[in-house]
N, C-alpha and C positions, 0 to 999 in steps of 0.2 A: 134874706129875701123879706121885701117888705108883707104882712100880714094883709093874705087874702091875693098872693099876686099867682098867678096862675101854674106858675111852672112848680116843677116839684123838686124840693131840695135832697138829692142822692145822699146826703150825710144831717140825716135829722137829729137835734140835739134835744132833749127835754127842754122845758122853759127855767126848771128849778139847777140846772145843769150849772157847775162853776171849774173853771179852771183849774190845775191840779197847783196848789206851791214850788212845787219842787218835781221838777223829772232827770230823773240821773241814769247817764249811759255808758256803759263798757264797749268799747269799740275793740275789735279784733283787726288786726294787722298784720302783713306781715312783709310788706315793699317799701316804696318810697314815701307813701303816708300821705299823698296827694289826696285822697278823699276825707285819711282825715282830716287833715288840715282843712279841709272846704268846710266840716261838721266846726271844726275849733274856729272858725273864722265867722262862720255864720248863725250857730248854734252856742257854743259851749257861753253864759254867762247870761246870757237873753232868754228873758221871762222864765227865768225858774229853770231851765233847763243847762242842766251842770255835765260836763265827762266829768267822770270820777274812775275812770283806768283806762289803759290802753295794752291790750296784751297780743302777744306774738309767738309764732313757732321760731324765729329767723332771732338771734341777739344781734346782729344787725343791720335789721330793720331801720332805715332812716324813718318811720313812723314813731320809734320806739326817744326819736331824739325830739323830732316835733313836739309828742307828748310832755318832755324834760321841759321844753324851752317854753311852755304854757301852763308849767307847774301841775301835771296829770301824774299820775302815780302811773309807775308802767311795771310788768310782770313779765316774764319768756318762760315758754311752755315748750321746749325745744323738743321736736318728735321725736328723735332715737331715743328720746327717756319714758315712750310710751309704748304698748303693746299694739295700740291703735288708735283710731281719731275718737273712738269714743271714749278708750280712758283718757284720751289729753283731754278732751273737753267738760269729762267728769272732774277733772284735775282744777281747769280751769273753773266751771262752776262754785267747787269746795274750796277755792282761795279765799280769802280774807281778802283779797280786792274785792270780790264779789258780796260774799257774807257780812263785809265788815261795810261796806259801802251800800249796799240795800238797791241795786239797781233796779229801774225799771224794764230795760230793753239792754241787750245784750247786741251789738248790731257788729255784722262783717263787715268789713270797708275794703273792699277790692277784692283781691284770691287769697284770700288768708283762711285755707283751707288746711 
């Protein structure tokens, strides 16, 4: 908004504010990979924002092939090998996709529950 125009901007930014280099996302999957393929189609490579994994409970997840074929590191976190959602997702967390890749946002993309 141009300076002094009346309406009030919902998402105020400092003036000293600058865009980050680099934003990198773990996407969780675990179906047909239709969302993420929208995120890798629209997002993955523009302005700084990179997927840097795609991980799944399902090995196969056609998500998990999408990621192959846009060169995304992919990982499966298959549930009977957990006690619960919260140690798969402790599991997941403590990967070296995760740690080793330094994500910003960890994002679900569909029912990848």
């Amino acid at each position: 908004m141009p300076p002094g125009d009346p309406r009030v901007n919902p998402w105020p930014v400092a003036d000293n504010a600058t865009v980050a280099d680099e934003f990198k996302l773990v996407v969780l999957a675990s179906g047909s990979g239709t969302n993420l393929q929208a995120i890798l189609d629209t997002l993955h490579g523009r302005e700084g924002i990179e997927v840097v994994g795609v991980a799944s409970d399902k090995p196969s997840a056609r998500a998990l092939e999408r990621a192959g074929a846009a060169g995304v590191e992919t990982a499966v976190f298959p549930r009977d090998d957990y006690t619960g959602r919260e140690a798969r997702d402790t599991a997941i967390t403590l990967k070296s996709l995760l740690d080793t890749r330094a994500p910003a946002r960890l994002v679900p993309s569909g029912d990848s529950t």
